[in-house]
TIPA-917856 format. One record per atom (N, C-alpha, C): residue in one letter; y, x, z negated. Coordinates in steps of 0.05 Angstrom, whole numbers, padded with zeros to 5 digits, always signed. Each point is the difference from the previous one (the first is absolute). Example, Ala and Ser with C-alpha at 12.3 -4.5 7.8 and 13.67 -1.06 7.14 Angstrom:
<atoms>
A-00114+00264-00156;A+00024-00018+00000;A+00024+00018+00000;S+00021-00007+00014;S+00024+00016-00001;S+00022-00015-00014;
</atoms>
This chain:
<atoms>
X-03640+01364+00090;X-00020-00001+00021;X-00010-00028+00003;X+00010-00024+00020;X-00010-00012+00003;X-00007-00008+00032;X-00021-00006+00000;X-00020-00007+00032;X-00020-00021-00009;X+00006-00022+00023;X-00013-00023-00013;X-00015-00009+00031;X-00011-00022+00008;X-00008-00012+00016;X+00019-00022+00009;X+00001-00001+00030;X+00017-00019+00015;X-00024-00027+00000;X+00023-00019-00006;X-00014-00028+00001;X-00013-00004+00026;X-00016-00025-00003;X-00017-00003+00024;X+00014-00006+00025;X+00025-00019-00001;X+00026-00011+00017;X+00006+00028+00007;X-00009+00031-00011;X+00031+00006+00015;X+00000+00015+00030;X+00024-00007+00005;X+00006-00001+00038;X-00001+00035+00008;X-00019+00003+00016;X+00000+00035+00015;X+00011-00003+00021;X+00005-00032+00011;X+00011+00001+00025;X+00021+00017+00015;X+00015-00010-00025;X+00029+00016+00005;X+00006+00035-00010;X-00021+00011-00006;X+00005+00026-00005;X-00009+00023+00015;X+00010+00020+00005;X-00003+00021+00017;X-00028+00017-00023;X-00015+00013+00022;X-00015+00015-00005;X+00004+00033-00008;X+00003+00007-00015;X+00020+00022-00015;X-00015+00030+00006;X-00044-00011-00004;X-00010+00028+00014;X-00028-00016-00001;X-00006+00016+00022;X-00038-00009-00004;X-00012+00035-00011;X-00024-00010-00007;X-00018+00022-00005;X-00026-00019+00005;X-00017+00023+00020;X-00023-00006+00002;X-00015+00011-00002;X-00030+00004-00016;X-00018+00030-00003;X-00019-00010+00006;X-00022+00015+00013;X-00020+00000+00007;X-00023+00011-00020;X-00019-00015-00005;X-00019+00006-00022;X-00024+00005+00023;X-00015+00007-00017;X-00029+00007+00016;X-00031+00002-00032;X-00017-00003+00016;X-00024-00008-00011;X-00017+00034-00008;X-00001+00007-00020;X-00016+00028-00007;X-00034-00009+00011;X+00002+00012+00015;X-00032+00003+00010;X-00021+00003-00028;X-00025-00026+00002;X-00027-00002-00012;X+00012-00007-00020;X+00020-00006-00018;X+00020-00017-00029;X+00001-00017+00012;X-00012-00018+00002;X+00006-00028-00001;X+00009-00014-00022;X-00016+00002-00032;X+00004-00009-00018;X+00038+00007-00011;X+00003+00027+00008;X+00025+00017-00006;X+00024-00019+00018;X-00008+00002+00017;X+00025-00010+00015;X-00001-00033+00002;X-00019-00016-00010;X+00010-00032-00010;X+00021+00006-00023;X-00012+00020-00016;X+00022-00001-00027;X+00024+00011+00013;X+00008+00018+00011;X+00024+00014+00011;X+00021-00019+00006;X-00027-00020+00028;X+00024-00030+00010;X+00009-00009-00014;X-00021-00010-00022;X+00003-00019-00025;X+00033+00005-00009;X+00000+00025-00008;X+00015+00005-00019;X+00033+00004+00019;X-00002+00011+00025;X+00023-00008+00010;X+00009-00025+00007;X-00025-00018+00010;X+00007-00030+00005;X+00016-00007-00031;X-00009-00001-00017;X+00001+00003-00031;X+00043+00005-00004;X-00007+00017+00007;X+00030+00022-00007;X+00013-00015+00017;X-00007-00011+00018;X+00025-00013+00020;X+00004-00021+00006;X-00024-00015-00009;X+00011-00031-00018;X+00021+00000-00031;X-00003+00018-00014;X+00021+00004-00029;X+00028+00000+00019;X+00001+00021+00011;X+00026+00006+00016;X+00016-00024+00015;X-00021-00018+00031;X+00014-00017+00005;X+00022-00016-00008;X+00018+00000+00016;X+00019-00024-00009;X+00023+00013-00017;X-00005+00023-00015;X+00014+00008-00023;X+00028-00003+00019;X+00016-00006-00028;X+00030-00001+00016;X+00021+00027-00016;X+00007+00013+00012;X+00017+00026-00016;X+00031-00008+00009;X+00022-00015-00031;X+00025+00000+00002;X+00011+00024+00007;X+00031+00002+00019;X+00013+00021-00005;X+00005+00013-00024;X+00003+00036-00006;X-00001+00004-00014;X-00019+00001-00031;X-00028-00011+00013;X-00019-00004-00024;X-00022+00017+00013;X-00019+00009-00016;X-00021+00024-00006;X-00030-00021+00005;X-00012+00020+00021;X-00029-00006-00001;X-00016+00021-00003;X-00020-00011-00021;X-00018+00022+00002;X-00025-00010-00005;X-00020+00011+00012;X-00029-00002+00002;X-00012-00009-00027;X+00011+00008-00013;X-00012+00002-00026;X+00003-00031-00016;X+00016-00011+00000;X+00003-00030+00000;X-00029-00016+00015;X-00013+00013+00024;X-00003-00023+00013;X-00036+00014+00006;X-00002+00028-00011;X-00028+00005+00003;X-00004+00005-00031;X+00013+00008-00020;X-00002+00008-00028;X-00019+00017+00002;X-00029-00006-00017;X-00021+00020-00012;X-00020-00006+00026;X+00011-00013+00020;X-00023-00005+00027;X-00033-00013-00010;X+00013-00021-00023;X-00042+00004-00004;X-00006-00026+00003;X-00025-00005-00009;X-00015-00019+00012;X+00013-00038+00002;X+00020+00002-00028;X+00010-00025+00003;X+00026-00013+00026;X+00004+00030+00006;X+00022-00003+00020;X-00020-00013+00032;X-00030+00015+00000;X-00007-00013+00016;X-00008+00031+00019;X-00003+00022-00012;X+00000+00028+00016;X-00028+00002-00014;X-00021+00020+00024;X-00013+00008-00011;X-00009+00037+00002;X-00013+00008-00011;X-00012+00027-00001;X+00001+00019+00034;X+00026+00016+00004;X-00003+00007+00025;X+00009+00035+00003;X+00000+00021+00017;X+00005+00013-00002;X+00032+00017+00001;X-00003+00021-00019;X+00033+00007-00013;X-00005+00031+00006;X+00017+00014+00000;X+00002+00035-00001;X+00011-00001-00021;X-00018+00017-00017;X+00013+00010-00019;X-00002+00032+00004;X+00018+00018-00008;X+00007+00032-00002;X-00025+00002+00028;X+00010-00011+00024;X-00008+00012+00022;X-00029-00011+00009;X-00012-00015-00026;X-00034-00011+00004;X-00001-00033+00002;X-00013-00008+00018;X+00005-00028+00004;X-00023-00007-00024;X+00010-00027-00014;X-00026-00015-00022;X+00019-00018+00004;X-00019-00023-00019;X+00000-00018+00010;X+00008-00022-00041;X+00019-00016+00018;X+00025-00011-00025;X+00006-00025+00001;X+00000-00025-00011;X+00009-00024+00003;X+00030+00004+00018;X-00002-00011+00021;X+00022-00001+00019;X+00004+00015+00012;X-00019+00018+00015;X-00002+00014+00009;X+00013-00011+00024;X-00001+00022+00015;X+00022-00011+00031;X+00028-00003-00002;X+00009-00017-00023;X+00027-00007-00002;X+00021+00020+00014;X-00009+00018-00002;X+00030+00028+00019;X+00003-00022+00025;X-00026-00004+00013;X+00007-00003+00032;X+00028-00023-00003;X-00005-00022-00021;X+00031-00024+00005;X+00019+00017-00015;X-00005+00027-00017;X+00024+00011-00007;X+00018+00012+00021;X-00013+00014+00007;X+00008+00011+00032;X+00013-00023+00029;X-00018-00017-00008;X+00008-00019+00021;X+00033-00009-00009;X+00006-00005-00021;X+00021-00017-00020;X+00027+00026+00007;X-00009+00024+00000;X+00012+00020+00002;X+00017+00006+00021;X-00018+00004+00020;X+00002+00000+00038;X+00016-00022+00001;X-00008-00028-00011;X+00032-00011+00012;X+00016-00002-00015;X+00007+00011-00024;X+00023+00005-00019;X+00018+00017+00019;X-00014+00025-00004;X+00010+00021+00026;X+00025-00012+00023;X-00019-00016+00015;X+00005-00009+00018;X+00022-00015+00002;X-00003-00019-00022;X+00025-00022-00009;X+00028+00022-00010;X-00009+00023-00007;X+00024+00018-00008;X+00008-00018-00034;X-00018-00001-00015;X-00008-00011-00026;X+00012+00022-00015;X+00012-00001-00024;X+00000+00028-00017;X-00031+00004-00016;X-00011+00029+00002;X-00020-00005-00013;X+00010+00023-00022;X-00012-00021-00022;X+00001+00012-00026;X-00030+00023-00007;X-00015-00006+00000;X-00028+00015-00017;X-00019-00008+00022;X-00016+00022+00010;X-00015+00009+00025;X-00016+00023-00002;X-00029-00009+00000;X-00023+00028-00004;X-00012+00002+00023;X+00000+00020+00010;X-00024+00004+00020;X-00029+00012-00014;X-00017-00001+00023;X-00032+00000-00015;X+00004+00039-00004;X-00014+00006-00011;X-00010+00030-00010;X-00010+00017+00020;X-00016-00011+00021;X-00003+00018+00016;X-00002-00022+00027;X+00003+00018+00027;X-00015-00024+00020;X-00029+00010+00007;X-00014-00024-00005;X-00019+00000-00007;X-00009-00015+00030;X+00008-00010+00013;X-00002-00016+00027;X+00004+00022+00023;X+00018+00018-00004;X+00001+00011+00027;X+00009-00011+00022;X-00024+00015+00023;X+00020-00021+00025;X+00001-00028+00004;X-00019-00005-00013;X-00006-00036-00011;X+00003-00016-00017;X+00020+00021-00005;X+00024-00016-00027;X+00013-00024+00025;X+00008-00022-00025;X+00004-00030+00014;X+00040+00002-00004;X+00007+00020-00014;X+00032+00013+00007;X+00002+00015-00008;X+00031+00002+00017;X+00002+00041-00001;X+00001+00013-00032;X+00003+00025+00006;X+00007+00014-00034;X+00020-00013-00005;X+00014-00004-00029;X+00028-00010+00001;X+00002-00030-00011;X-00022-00013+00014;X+00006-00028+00006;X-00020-00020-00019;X-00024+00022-00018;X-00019-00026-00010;X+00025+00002-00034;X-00011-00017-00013;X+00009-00012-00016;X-00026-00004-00027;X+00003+00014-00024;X-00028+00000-00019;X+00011-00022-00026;X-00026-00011-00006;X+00011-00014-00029;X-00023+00003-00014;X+00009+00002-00014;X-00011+00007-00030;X+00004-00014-00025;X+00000-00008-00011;X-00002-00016-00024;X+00017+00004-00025;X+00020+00005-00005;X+00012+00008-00020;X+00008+00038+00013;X-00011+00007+00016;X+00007+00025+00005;X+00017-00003+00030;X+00001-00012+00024;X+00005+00002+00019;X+00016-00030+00002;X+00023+00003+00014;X-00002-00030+00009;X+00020+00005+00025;X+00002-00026+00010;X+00019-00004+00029;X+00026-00018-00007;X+00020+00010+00005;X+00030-00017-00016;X+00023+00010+00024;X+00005-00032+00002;X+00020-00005+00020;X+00018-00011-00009;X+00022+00012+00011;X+00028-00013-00005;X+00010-00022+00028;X+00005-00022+00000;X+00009-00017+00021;X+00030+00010+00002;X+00010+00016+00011;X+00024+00006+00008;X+00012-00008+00021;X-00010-00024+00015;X+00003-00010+00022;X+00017-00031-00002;X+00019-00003+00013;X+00020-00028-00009;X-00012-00023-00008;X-00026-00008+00013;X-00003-00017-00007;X-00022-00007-00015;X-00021-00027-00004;X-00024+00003-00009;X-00024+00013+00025;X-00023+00006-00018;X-00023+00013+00016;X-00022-00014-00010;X-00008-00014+00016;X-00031-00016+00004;X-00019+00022+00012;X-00023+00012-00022;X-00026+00011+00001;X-00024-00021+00020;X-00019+00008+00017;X-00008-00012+00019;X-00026+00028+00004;X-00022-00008-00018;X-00024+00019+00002;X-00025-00012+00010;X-00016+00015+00018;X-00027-00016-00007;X-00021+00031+00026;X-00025-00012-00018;X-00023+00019+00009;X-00007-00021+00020;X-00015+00010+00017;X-00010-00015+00031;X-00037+00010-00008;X-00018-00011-00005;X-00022+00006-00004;X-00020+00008+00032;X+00014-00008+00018;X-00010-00002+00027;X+00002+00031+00009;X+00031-00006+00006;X+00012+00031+00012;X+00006+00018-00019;X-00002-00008-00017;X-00005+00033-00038;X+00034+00000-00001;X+00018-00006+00013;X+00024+00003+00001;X+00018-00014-00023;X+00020+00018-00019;X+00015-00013-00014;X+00029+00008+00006;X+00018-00025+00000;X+00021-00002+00003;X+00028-00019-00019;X+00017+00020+00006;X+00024-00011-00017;X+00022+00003+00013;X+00008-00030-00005;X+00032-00003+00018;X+00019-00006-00025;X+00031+00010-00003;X+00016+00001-00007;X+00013-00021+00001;X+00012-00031+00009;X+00020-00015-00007;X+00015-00003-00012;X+00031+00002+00020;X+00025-00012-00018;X+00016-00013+00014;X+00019-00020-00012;X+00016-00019+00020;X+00020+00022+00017;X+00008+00022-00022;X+00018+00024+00008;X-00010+00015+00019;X-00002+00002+00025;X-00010+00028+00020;X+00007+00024-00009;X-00015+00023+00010;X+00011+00027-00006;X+00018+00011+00006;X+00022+00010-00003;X+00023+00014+00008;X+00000+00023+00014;X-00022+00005+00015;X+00009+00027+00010;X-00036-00009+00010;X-00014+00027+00004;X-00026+00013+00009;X-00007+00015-00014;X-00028+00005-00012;X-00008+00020-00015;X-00015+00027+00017;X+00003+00024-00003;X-00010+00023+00007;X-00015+00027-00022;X-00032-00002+00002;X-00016-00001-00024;X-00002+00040+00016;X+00002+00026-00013;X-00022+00015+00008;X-00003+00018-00019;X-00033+00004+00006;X-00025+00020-00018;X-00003+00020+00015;X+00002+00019-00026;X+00000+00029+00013;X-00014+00012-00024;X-00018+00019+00007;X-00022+00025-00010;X+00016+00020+00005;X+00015+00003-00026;X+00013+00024-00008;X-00015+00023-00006;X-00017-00009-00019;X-00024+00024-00012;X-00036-00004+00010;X-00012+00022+00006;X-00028-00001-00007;X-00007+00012-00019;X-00022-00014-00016;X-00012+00011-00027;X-00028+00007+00003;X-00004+00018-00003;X-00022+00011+00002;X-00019-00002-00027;X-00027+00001+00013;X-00021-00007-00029;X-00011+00023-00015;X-00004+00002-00021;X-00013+00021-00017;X-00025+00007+00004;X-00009+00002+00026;X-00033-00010+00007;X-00026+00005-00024;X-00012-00002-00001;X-00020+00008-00016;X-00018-00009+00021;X-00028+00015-00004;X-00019+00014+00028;X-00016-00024-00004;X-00011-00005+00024;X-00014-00024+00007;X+00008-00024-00003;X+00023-00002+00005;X+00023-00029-00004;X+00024+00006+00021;X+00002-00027+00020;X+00019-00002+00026;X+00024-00012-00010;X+00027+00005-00003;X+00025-00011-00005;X+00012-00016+00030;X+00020-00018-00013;X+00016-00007+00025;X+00029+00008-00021;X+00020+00012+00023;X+00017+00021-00010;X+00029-00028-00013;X+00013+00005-00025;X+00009-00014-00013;X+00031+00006+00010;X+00018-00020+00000;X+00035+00008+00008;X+00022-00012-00014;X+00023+00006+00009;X+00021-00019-00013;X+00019-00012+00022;X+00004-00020-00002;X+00014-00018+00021;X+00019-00012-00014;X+00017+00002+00019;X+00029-00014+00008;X+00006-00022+00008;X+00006-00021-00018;X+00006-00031+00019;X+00024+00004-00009;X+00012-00007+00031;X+00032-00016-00005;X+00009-00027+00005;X+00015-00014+00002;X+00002-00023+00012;X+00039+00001+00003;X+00006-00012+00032;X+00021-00003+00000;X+00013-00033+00006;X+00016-00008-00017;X+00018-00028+00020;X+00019+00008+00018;X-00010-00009+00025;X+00016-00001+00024;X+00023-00027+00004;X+00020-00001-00010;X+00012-00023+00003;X+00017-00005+00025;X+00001-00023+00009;X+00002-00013+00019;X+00037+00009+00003;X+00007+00005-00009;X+00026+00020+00000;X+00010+00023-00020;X-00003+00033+00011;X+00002+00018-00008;X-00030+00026-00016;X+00014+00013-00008;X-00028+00020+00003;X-00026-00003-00023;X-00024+00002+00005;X-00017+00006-00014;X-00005+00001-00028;X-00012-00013-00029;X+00008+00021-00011;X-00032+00002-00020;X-00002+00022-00013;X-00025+00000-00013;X-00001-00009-00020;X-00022-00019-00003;X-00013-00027-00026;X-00017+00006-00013;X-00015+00019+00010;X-00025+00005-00023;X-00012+00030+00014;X-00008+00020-00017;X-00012+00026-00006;X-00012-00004-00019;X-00022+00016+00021;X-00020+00011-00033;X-00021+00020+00009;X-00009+00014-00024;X-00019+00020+00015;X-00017-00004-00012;X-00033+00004+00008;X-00016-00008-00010;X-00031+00019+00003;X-00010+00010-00017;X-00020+00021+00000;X-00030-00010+00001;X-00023+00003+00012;X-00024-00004+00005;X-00012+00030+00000;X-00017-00006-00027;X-00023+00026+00000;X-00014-00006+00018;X-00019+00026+00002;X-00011+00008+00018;X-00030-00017-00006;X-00019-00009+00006;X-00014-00029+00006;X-00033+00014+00009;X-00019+00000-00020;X-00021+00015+00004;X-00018-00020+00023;X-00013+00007+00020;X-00018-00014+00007;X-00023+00000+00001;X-00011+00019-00014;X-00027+00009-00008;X-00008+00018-00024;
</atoms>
């Protein structure tokens, strides 16, 4: 596993853009204090990341580059789900660049090795991506691991926008992609909640991501499955 940083010289000129991902963050109403740390900690997460350079055939993973997420890395105290309850954890936020790192793995048609989704959706219709698509890290329990299966090298390219709440990651390689990627999520199952009386659920499921390479000559073929379960998510 090695992933290192591209020198300051080095040229993007010449390389094709492999995938964008762009997510939209937003501000939790009357947290102010909550959501400086949130930014913090993704601005945070996506300065470690910049620049990273992933050889063919070499392994990235989160875990190199956020470790124990704590204070010397420069993260501070932000909010985490744990077994379905949000509190609050040094590095908190970090999913959102896990997710982000993910979406354009995906996209780039990356092999992905080790991939958690969160426990329940807890966002709803104002989840910032679909089921399927966020990405959880955890500390010794969770992590995000990519395989560069792609010809050539891949220049990492992260950053939080403090203006427009927006974080984004572009993919670079001198190598273009060979084909088109074709991503779809599907709600196979609904899960229903155990109610207990005077408490409102949002109903829990299992989803289907596929991803196909479409190559620029001949058929389709599928790159990545997986299925992925979300309990059912109390809201009161």
């Amino acid at each position: 596993m090695t992933t290192r940083k591209v020198n300051a010289d080095y040229e993007l000129v010449n390389c094709a853009v492999l995938s964008e991902s762009i997510i939209q963050m937003s501000r939790w109403e009357g947290k102010d204090e909550i959501n400086a740390r949130r930014f913090h900690n993704m601005h945070t997460a996506c300065t470690l990341l910049d620049d990273v350079l992933i050889e063919p055939n070499r392994v990235f993973s989160l875990r190199r580059f956020f470790k124990d997420t704590s204070g010397k890395l420069g993260f501070q105290e932000g909010p985490v789900i744990v077994n379905g309850e949000v509190v609050f954890s040094n590095g908190g936020s970090v999913c959102a660049v896990a997710t982000l790192i993910f979406d354009a793995a995906l996209k780039a048609n990356l092999s992905i090795l080790e991939k958690h989704n969160h426990s329940t959706d807890m966002w709803g219709d104002s989840r910032f991506i679909h089921l399927g698509g966020d990405a959880a890290y955890v500390y010794g329990r969770k992590d995000l691991k990519l395989l560069n299966s792609h010809d050539g090298d891949i220049v990492v390219k992260t950053a939080f926008d403090f203006d427009s709440l927006q974080l984004t990651c572009r993919l670079y390689s001198p190598v273009p992609l060979a084909g088109t990627v074709r991503i779809d999520n599907e709600i196979i199952q609904e899960i229903l909640p155990r109610v207990e009386e005077g408490h409102k659920y949002r109903n829990g499921c299992m989803v289907w991501t596929r991803r196909y390479l479409c190559p620029d000559a001949g058929q389709e073929k599928l790159t990545y499955s997986k299925k992925e379960v979300y309990q059912p998510f109390r809201l009161s």
